[in-house]
C-alpha positions in Angstrom: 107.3 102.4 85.2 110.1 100.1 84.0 108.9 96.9 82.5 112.3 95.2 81.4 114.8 93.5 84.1 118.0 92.0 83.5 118.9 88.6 84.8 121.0 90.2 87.6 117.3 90.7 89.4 116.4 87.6 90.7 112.5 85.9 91.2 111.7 86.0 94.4 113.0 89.6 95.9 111.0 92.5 98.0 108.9 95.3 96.3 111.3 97.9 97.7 114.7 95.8 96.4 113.0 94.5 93.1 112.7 98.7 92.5 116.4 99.0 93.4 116.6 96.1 90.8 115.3 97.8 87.9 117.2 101.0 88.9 120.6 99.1 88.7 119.4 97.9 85.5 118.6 101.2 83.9 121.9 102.4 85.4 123.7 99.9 83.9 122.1 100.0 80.5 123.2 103.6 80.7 127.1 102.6 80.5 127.5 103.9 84.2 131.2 104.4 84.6 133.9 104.0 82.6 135.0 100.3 83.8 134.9 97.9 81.5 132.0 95.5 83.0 133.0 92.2 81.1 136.6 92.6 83.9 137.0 91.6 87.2 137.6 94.4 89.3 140.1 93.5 91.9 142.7 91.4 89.0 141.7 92.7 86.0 140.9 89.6 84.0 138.5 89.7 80.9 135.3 87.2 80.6 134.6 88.3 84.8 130.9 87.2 85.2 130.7 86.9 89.2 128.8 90.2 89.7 128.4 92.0 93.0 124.6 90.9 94.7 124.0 94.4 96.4 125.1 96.8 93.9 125.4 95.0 90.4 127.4 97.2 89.3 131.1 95.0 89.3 132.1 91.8 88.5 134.7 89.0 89.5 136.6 86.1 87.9 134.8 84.2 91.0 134.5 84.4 94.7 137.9 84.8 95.9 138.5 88.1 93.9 135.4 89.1 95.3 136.0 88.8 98.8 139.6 90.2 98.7 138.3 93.1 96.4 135.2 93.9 99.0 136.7 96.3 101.7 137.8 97.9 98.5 134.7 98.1 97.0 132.1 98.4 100.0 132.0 102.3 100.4 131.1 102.3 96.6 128.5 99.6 96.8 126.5 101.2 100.1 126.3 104.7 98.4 125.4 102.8 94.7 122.7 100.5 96.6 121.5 104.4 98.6 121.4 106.4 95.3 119.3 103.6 93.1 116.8 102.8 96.5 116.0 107.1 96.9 115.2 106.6 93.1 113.0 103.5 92.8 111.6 105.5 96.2 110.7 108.7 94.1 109.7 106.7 90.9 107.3 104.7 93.2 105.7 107.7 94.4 105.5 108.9 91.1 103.4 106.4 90.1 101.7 106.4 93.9 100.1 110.2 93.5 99.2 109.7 90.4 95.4 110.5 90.2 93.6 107.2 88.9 90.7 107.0 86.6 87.0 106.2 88.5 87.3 102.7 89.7 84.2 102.1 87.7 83.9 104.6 85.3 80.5 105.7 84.1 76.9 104.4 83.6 76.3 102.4 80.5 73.3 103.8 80.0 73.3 107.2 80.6 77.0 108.0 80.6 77.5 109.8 83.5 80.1 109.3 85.7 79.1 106.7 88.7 79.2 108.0 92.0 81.0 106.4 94.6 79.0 105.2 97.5 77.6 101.7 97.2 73.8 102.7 97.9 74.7 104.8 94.2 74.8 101.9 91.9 74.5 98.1 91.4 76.2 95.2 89.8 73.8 93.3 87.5 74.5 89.5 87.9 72.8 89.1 84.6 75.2 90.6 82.2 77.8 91.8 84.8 76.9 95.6 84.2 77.6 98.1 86.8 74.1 100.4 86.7 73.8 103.8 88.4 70.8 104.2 91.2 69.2 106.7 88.3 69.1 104.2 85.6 68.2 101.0 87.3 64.6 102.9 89.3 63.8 105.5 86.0 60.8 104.3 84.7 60.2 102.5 81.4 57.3 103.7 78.6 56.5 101.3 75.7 55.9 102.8 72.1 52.6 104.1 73.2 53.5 106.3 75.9 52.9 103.6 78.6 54.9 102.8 81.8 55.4 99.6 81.8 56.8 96.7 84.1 60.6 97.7 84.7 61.0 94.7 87.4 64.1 94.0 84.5 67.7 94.9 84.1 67.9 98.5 82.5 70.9 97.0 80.3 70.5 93.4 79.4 66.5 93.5 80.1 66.7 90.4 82.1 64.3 89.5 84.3 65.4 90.2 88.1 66.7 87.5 90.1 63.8 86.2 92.3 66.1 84.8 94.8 69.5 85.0 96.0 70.1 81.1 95.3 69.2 82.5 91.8 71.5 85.5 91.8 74.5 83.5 92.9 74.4 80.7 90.4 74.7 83.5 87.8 77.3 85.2 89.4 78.8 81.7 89.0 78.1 82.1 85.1 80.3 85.3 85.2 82.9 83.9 86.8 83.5 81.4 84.4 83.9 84.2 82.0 86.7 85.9 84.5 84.3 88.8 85.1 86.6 90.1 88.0 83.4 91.7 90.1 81.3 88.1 90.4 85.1 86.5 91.5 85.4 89.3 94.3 82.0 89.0 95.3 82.2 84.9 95.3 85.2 85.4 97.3 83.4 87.6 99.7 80.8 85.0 100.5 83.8 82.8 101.2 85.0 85.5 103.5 81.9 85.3 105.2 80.6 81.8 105.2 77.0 83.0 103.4 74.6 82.2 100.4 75.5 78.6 101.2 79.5 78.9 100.6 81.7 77.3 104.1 84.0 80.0 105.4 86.9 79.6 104.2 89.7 82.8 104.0 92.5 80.7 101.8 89.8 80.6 99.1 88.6 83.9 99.5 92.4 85.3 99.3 92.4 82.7 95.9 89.7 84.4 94.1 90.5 88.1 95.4 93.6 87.2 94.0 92.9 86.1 90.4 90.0 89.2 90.7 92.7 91.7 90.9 95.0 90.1 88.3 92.0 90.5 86.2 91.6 94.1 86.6 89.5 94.9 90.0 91.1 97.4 91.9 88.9 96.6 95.4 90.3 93.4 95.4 93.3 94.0 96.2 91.6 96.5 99.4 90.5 93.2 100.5 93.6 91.2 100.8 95.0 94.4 102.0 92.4 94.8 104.7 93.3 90.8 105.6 96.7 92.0 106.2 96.2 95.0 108.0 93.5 93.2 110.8 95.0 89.8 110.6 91.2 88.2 109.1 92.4 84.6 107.7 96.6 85.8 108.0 98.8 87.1 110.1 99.1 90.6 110.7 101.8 91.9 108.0 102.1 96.0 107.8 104.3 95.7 104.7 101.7 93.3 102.7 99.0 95.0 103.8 100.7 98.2 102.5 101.7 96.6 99.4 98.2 95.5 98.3 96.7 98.7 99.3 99.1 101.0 97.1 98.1 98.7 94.3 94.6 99.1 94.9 94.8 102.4 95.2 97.1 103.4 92.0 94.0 101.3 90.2 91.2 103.6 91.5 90.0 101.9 95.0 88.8 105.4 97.2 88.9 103.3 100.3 92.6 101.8 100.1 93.7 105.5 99.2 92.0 106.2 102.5 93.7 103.6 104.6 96.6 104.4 103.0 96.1 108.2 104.2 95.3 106.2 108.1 98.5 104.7 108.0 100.3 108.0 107.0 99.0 109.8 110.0 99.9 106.9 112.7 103.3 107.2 111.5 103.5 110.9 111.6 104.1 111.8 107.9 100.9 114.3 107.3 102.2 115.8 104.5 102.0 112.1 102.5 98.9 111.8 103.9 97.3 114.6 102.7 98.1 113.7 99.4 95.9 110.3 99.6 93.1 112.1 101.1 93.0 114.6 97.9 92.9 112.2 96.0 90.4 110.0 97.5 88.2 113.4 98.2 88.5 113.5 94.2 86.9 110.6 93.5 84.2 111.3 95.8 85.3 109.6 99.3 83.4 111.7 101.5 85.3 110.1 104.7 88.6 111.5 103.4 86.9 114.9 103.4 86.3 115.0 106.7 89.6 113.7 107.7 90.7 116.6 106.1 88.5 119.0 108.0 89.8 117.5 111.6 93.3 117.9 110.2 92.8 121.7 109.8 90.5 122.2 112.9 93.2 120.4 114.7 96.6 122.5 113.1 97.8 119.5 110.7 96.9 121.2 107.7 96.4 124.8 106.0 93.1 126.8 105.3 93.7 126.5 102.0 94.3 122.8 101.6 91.0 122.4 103.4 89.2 124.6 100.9 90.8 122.4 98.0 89.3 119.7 99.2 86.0 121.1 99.3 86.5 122.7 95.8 87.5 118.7 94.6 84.2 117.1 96.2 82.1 119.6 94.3 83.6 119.0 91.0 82.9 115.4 91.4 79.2 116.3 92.4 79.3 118.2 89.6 79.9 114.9 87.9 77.7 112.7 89.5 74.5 114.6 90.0 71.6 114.0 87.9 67.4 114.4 87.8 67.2 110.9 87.4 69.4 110.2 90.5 67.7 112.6 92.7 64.6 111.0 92.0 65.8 107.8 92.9 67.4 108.7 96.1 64.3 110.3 97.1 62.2 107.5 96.4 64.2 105.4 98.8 66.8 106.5 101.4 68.5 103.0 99.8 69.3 104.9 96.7 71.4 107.7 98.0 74.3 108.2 95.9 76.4 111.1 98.0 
């Protein structure tokens, strides 16, 4: 993606035109055309700095060129203005089906990679770890051979919390160190008016906010999800879309997924195929079986269907351990596909 904007793109501006923007820019940078840029276009004076605000592409002396040069220039402009948004379009979606890293990556401790599902791990208010079902319910010998008391975190070996009250004051702790997980989950409880925080949705937007500057993709799913049902905001499609394709170009399965929803309602199955592979990559089971009613229902090929099923395997390939099996069977709470 293009980082650097000239001055002609101004603060404030859509997504979509803030792409056209940068197009412009690299366009101009270029040396598109052979007109000189420093001369108005309609008298032909040198030191012209009023540029065009559509295409950016010609400047005046000041307005009055402009507007008598502009039935002139307009054809020029539209096509210029078409051209650089079908770009920024394709460069978007270059970046959109991009297949993202694991939104959490893999176990500290034993270095596998950590499955999806929420019942597969857990986020350790103590040191802000996120452990893997497998790790945090193996059992824990002393030098002797012993089992001993593993009512501690596998990572930090902190005693668990004995109460919620004391789980959420240090979630507060992490926060203060902008650990982007306790922010989203503070802002949840916000959301929800629970573990003694009023409900209030303009704070909860706050700290989702400043959680996803900091790094975590699912915060953005949440503002996203805001948008889409109109929880504490209006309903606003484009937002909603907005924070969702960011979410989901950072590794969040279930904004890939709603992205994929959103596809279908408007008809474009091919694009929504796409987000359902790669959600089905990273182990979204739900995206899987949207891809089996597509086929059984004519929207998509025997063969895409069977990619799909070939991607979940390789990420239970991934996933799947001894330790985790004997976890999940231990308690139905610890299933982790």
């Amino acid at each position: 993606m293009m980082t650097r904007k000239s001055d002609n793109c101004k603060d404030g501006v859509s997504k979509s035109n803030d792409g056209v923007c940068e197009v412009n820019n690299m366009l101009q940078n270029m040396g598109v055309g052979d007109e000189d840029v420093s001369m108005c276009a309609n008298c032909g004076k040198e030191g012209a700095k009023n540029i065009c605000n559509k295409c950016k592409q010609v400047k005046y002396c000041n307005a009055t060129c402009k507007k008598k040069h502009r039935h002139k220039h307009k054809k020029d402009c539209e096509e210029h203005v078409r051209v650089a948004a079908e770009h920024a379009a394709k460069l978007h979606d270059i970046e959109l089906f991009k297949q993202p890293p694991p939104q959490l990556g893999d176990c500290p401790i034993c270095f596998l990679r950590m499955p999806t599902i929420e019942t597969g791990y857990r986020y350790m208010p103590c040191c802000g770890k996120v452990i893997c079902c497998g790790c945090i319910h193996t059992p824990v010998f002393d030098d002797q051979g012993n089992e001993v008391d593993n009512e501690k975190c596998p990572f930090c070996r902190t005693q668990f919390p004995t109460s919620e009250e004391e789980a959420v004051k240090w979630l507060n702790q992490l926060v203060k160190k902008d650990d982007p997980i306790a922010i989203h989950n503070i802002g949840n409880y916000y959301r929800d008016g629970r573990n003694g925080y009023p409900k209030d949705h303009t704070k909860a937007l706050e700290l989702w906010h400043r959680a996803g500057e900091l790094g975590y993709p699912e915060a953005y799913t949440s503002i996203g999800y805001s948008y889409d049902h109109g929880i504490g905001v209006e309903v606003d499609e484009t937002k909603a879309t907005d924070y969702y394709e960011r979410a989901a170009m950072g590794g969040s399965e279930s904004a890939r997924h709603n992205l994929a929803a959103t596809e279908v309602r408007a008809g474009k199955m091919n694009r929504a195929l796409k987000h359902l592979m790669i959600a089905v990559r990273v182990g979204w089971y739900d995206s899987l079986d949207t891809i089996k009613q597509m086929y059984s229902k004519g929207y998509t090929t025997k063969e895409a269907y069977m990619k799909a099923l070939q991607s979940y395997q390789a990420y239970l390939s991934e996933i799947k351990s001894d330790q985790r099996d004997k976890a999940a069977a231990a308690h139905d709470g610890n299933r982790y596909y």
